[in-house]
Structures are given as C-alpha cells and as structure tokens.
C-alpha positions in Angstrom: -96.7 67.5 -22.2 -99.9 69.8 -23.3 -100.5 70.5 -19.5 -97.1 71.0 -18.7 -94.9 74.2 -18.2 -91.8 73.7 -20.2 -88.4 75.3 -19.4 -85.1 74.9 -20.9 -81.9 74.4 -18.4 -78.3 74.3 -19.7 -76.5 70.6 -18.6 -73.5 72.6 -17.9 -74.8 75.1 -15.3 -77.8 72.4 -13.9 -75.5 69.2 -13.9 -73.3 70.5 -11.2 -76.0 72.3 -9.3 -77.8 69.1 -8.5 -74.3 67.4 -7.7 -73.8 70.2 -5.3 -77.1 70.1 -3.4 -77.0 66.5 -3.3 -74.0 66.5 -1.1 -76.2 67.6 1.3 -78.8 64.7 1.2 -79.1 61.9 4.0 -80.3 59.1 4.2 -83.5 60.6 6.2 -83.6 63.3 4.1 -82.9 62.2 0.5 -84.3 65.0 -1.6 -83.6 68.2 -2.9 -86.2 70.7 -4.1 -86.5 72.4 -7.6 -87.8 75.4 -6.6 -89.0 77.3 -9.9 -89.6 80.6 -9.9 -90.1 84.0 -11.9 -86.8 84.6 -13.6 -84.5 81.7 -11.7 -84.3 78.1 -10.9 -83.3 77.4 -6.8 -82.2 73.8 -6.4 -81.8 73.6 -2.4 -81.1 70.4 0.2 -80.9 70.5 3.8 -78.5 68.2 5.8 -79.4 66.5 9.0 -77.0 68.5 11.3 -78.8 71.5 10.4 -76.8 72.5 7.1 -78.4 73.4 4.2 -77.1 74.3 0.7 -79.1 76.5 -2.3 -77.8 77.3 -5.7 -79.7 79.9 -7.9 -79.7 80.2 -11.8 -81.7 82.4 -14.3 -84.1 80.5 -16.5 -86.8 81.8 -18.2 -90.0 81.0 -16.7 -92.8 83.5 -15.9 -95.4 81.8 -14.2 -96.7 80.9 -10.8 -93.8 79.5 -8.3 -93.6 75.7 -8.9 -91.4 73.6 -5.9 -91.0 69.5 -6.5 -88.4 67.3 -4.4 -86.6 65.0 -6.0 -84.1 61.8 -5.4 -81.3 63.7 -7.1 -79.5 59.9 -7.5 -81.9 59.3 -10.0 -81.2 62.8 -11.4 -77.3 62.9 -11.6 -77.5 59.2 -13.4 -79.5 60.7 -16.4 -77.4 64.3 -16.3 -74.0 62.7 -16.3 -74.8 60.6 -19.3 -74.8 64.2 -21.6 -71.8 66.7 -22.4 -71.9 70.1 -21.2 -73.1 71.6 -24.1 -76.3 69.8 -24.0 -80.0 71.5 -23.2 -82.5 70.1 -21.3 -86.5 70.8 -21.8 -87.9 70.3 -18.5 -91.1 69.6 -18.4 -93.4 70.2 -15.6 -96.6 70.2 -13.1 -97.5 70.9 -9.5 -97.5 67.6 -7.4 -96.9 65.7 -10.9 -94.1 63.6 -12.4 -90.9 65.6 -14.2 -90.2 64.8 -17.8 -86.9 65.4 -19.0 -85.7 65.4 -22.3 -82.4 66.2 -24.6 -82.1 66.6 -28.3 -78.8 64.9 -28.7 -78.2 62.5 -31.7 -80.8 61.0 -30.3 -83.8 62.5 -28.6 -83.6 61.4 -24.6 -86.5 61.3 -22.4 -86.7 60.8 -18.4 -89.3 60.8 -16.0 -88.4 61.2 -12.2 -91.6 61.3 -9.8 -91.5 63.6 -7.1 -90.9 62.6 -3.3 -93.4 63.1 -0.4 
C-alpha cells in the first residue's frame, strides 16, 4: 500500500457506475477502464457494434492521470456484497494490481489485476 495512490469512492455512486459500463462489455472486449483523473473518476466500456458508454464522478485525487482495465465481473461480485452507505479506499498503481478495501464490521480487502 506505501507505493500506492489511495482514493476513497462512495459504493453508492461507484456500484452502479461499474454495472452500467459493464453492460457494454463483450465477450471480445471484456473490460472497462478506470480512468483516474484530477478531480473525477471516468469508468468507460466500448461495445463491439461501435457503442460505447462513460460515467464521470468527482473524487478527490490530484495526481498524474492513472487509466487500468478491468473484468468488471470480478468487480460487481465484491461491490454488491456491501450496502450503499459503504466507502471504498482504492488503492492504486500504474500497470499494477487494484486493492480494494471496506471498513464495514469487518475490514474487507480485494485485489483485481488489471487486463491487457
């Protein structure tokens, strides 16, 4: 976690996001990008007929654009376990795995690696 930018996502306004852009996802193309950026989080897919989808957030992050495609599968399975209410620390690094975690009762971690 030392080398690692952290930033703190809402379930409530993230959960659905990720649902949304993975709607989008085929079989061919089975990400959708985290797209992190000065002020706002842009979780975008693009669809095999040429659709695409992108939903923007704020978040507080300052530093240098950071971009990481994910399976959102994997994703939605851990979000849909928490209520709405519930933050997430994100936890991340250029071309690196995502850590995940929730204080809840319990404290929840999750690490997705990124796609090529």
């Amino acid at each position: 976690k030392m080398d690692r930018v952290q930033v703190d996502l809402p379930v409530a306004e993230f959960y659905p996001a990720v649902r949304q852009a993975a709607l989008m996802t085929t079989e061919n193309q089975p990400g959708i990008y985290l797209n992190f950026k000065p002020g706002k989080l842009e979780i975008s897919a693009s669809g095999a007929e040429g659709g695409n989808t992108q939903i923007d957030f704020p978040v507080s992050y300052d530093r240098e654009e950071i971009r990481i495609k994910l399976d959102p599968n994997f994703l939605v399975d851990f979000l849909r376990c928490f209520p709405g209410a519930a933050n997430l620390s994100v936890y991340l690094k250029e071309d690196s795995s995502v850590l995940f975690e929730t204080q809840q009762d319990n404290d929840y971690s999750y690490i997705l690696m990124p796609l090529a």
